[in-house]
C-alpha positions as CSV (number, residue, x, y, z in Angstrom):
1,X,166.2,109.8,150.7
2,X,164.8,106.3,151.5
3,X,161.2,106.0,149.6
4,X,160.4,103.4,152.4
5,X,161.4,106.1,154.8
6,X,159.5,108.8,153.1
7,X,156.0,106.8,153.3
8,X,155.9,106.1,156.0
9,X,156.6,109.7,157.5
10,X,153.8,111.0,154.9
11,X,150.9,111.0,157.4
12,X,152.9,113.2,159.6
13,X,153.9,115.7,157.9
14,X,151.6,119.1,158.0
15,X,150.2,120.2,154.7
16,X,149.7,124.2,156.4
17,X,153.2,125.2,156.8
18,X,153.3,128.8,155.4
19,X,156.7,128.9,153.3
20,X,159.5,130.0,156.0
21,X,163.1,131.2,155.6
22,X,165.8,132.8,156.8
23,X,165.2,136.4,157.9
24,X,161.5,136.1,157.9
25,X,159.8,137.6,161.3
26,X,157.7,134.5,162.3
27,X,154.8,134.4,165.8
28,X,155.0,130.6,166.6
29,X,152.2,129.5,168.8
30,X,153.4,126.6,171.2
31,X,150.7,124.0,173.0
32,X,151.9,124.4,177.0
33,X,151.1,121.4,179.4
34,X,150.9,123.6,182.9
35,X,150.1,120.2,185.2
36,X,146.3,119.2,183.9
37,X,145.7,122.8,182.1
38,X,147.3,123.6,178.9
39,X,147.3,127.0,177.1
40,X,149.2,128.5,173.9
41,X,152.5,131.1,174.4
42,X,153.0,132.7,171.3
43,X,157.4,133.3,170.3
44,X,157.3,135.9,168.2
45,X,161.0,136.5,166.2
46,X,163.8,136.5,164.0
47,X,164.1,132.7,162.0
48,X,167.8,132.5,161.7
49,X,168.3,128.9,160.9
50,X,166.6,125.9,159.2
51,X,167.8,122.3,159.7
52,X,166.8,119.1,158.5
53,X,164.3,118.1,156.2
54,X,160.7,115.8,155.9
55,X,159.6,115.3,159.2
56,X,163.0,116.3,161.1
57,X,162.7,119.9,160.1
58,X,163.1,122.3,162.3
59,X,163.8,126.3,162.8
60,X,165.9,128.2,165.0
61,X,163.7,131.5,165.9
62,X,165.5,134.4,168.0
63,X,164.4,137.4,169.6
64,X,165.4,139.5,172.6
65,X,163.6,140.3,175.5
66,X,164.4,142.6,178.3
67,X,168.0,142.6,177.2
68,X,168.7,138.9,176.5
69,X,169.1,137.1,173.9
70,X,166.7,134.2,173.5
71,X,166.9,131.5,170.8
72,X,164.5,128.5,170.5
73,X,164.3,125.6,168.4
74,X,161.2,123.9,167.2
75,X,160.5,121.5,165.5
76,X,158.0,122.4,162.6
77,X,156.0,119.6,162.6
78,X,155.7,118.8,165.9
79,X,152.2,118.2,167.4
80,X,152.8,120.9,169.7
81,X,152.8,123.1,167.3
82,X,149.6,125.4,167.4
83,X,150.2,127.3,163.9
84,X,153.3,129.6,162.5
85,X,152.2,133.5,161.1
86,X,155.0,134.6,159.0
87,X,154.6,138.6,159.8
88,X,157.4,140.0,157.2
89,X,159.7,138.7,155.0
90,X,163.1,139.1,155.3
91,X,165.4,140.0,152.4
92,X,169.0,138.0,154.0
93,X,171.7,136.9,151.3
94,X,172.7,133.3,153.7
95,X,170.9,130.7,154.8
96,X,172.7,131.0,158.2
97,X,171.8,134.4,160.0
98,X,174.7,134.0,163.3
99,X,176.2,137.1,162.6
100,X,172.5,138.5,164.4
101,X,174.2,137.4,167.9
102,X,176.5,139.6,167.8
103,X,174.4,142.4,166.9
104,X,172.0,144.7,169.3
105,X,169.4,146.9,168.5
106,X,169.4,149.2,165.2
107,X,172.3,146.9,163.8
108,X,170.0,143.9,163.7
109,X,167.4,144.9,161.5
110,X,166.9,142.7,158.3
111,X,165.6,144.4,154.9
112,X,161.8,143.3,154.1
113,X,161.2,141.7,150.7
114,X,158.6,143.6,148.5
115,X,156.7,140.5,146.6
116,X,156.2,141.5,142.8
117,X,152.1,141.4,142.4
């Protein structure tokens, strides 16, 4: 990219980004603005897309709940963004994990990566 470009997005960049990927079970805690109170909602689920790069990064984090689908987008360096726990590691051969839409229940599960020591 642009070195220009890349300075001056330096500063805003966060420096304690676990390392995230595709498959990985991940608990996103979100800052909420509720009129003058604000609290932190946790998303907990399945990362099934990364975009972007630098500062535009972002991931695409589904789950399901009561039934329904839900996907959200955030943006990982937003400064809304509390902190991101990756809780396992998911063992996926794409970067692209779509084919999960389709899928419900049993049929969704993703193999966990064992780390070597």
């Amino acid at each position: 990219m642009n070195p220009i470009i890349d300075e001056l997005e330096k500063p805003f960049l966060r420096e304690n980004l676990p390392d995230i990927n595709p498959g990985d079970t991940v608990k996103v805690f979100v800052r909420i603005i509720e009129g003058n109170k604000e609290r932190t909602q946790a998303f907990e689920g399945t990362v099934i897309k990364e975009h972007g790069s630098g500062i535009n990064k972002t991931i695409t984090v589904r789950k399901v709940f009561q039934g329904v689908g839900v996907e959200r987008v955030f943006l990982i360096n937003s400064p809304r963004i509390e902190k991101i726990n990756v809780l396992r590691k998911g063992d996926v051969r794409r970067s692209k994990l779509y084919y999960l839409r389709e899928r419900s229940g049993k049929a969704t599960r993703i193999k966990e990566k064992i780390e070597k020591r």
